[in-house]
C-alpha positions, 0 to 999 in steps of 0.5 A: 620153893616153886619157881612161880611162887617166887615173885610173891614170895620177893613182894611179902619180903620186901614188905617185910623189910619195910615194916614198922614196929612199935617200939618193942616188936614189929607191926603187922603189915597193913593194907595201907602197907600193901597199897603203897608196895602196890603204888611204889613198885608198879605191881598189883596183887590178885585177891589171892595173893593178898590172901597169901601175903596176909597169911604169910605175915599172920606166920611171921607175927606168931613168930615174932610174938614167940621170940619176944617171949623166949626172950622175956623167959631168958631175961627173967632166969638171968 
């Protein structure tokens, strides 16, 4: 990873660790979510970086979303 891409890289795990779930699978980060990252750690995120953490959860969504299905093959084979 670029050392410059590192910094926003540490701010979308941090809010990655911190999120939600539902009960079954995990939340989408949320605007509220990056607002109070913002608040607590004293960071401000360019538009750009919004766009990315945004992105970067979107790819962590489809991820989650896969695995739970893999999962729900695996419980019905067994």
């Amino acid at each position: 990873m670029p050392r410059l891409a590192e910094p926003l890289w540490n701010a979308f795990c941090a809010m990655h660790d911190a999120r939600g779930s539902n009960g079954y699978t995990p939340n989408a980060i949320t605007w509220q979510d990056i607002a109070a990252w913002q608040q607590v750690s004293g960071n401000t995120l360019t538009p750009w970086e919004l766009d990315t953490i945004r992105a970067l959860d979107g790819v962590a969504m489809a991820a989650f979303a896969k695995q739970a299905k893999a999962q729900q093959a695996q419980n019905k084979g067994t």
